[in-house]
C-alpha positions as CSV (number, residue, x, y, z in Angstrom):
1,X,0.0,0.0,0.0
2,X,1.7,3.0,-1.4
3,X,1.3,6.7,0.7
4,X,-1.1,8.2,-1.9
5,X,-3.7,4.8,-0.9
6,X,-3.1,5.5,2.8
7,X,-4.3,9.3,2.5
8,X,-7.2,8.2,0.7
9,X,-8.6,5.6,3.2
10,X,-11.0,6.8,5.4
11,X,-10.7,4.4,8.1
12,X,-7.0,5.7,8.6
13,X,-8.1,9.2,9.0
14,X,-10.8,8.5,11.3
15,X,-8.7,6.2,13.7
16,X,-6.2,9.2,13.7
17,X,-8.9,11.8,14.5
18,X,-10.1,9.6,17.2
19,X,-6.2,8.9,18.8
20,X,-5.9,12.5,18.3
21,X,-9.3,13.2,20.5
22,X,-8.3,11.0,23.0
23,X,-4.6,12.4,23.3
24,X,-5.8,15.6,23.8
25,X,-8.4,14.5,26.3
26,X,-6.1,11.9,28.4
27,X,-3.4,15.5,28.5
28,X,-6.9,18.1,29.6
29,X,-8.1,15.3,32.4
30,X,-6.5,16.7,35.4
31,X,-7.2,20.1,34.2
32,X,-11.1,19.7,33.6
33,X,-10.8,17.7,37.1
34,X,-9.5,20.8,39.0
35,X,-12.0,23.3,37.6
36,X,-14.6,20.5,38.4
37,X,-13.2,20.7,41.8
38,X,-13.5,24.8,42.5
39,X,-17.1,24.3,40.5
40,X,-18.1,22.3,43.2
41,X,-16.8,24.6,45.9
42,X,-18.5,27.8,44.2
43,X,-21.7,25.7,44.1
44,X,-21.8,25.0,47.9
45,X,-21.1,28.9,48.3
46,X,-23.8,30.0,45.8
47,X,-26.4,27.6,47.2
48,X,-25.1,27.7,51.2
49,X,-24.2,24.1,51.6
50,X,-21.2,24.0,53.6
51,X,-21.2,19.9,53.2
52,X,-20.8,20.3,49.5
53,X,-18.0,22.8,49.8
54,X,-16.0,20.5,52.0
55,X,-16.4,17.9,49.5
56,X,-13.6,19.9,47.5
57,X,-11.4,20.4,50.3
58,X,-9.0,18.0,51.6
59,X,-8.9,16.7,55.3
60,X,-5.2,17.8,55.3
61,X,-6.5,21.7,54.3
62,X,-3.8,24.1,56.0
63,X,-3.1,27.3,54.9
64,X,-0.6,30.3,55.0
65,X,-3.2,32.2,57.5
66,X,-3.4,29.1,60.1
67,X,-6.5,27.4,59.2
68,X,-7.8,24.5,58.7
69,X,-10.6,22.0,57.1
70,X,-12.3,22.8,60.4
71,X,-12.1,26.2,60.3
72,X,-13.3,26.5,56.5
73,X,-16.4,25.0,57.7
74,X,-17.2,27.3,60.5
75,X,-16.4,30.3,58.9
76,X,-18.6,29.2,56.0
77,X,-21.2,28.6,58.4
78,X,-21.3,32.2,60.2
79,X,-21.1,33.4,56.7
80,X,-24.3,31.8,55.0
81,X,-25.7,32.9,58.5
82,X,-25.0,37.0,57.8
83,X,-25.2,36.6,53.6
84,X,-27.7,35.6,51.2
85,X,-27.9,35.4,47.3
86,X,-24.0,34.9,47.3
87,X,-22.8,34.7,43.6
88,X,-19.0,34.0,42.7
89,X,-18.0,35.2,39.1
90,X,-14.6,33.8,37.7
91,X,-13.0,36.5,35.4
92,X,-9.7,34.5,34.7
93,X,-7.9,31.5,35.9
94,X,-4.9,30.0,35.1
95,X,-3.8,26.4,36.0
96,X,-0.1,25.0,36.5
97,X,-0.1,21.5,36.9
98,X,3.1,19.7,38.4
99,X,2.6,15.8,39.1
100,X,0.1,15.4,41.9
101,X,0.1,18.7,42.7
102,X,-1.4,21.9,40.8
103,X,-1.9,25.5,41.5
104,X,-5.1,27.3,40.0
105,X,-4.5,31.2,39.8
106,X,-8.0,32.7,39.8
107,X,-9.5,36.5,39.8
108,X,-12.9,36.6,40.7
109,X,-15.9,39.1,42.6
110,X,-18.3,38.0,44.7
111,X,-21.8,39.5,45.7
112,X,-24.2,38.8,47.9
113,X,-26.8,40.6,50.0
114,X,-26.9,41.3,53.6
115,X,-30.0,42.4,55.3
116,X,-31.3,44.8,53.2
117,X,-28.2,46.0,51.2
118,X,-26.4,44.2,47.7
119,X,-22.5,44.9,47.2
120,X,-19.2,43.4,46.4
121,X,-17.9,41.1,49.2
122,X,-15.0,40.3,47.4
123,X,-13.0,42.4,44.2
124,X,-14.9,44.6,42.7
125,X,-15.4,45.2,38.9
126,X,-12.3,47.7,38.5
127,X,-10.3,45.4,40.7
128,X,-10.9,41.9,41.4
129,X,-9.8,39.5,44.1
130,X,-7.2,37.2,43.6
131,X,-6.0,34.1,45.3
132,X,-4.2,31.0,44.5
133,X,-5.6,27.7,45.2
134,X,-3.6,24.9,45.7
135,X,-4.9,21.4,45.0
136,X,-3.3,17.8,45.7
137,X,-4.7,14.3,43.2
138,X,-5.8,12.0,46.2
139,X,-7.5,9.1,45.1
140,X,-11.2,10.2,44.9
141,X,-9.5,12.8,43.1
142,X,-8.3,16.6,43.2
143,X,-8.8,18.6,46.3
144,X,-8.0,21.8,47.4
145,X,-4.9,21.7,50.2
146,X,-4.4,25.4,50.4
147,X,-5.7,29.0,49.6
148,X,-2.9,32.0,49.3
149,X,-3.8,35.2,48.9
150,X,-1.2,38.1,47.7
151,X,-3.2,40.6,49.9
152,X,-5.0,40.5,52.6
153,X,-9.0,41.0,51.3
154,X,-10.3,43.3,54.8
């Protein structure tokens, strides 16, 4: 089977596409796994479920400012207490990925209400928060071992 035979058989080109697909896939995995992983985080802020946040955080959670797994929780607690209608808004994100571990770069604003008032919690739209998250692939997958911050946001 000369080249010119090859080019023209479409099983040959469909296989490729499909290895192709499946490369690029197998090399985005971890990445779609990590933004799965803050999704899920934002979701338990946004709806005020402090179990589903913790599903993204690792029980070894420690970060530059002391706290812990523990202390996420009650803080997120005391704050769905005081806030309502929370909404998160990613503006950009950058992921570096390094074995098991990754770092996620983000920018974002958040918004809620609290008693009768609506403003920016967090960033505003002229200049928006950023942290770094930190995530370690444990076996029921990536979670989210640490939170820096370049400034202090109060």
């Amino acid at each position: 089977m000369n080249l010119r035979s090859l080019l023209k058989n479409k099983w040959i080109w469909t296989g490729l596409i499909i290895a192709l697909i499946l490369i690029w896939y197998i090399i985005q995995y971890d990445r779609i796994q990590i933004k799965e992983a803050l999704g899920t985080a934002i979701e338990g802020v946004e709806t005020a479920q402090t179990d589903l946040i913790l599903t993204a955080i690792a029980e070894t959670y420690h970060d530059p400012l002391g706290y812990t797994r523990s202390d996420l929780r009650d803080i997120a607690g005391e704050a769905f207490e005081k806030l309502q209608d929370i909404r998160v808004r990613i503006l950009d994100e950058e992921i570096q990925i390094d074995g098991d571990g990754a770092e996620m770069r983000i920018q974002f604003r958040v918004v809620a209400s609290f008693e009768t008032m609506r403003g920016w919690v967090l960033g505003t739209p002229q200049d928006p928060a950023e942290i770094t998250v930190v995530f370690q692939k444990e076996k029921s997958g990536w979670k989210i071992t640490s939170i820096r911050q370049d400034e202090q946001f109060f």
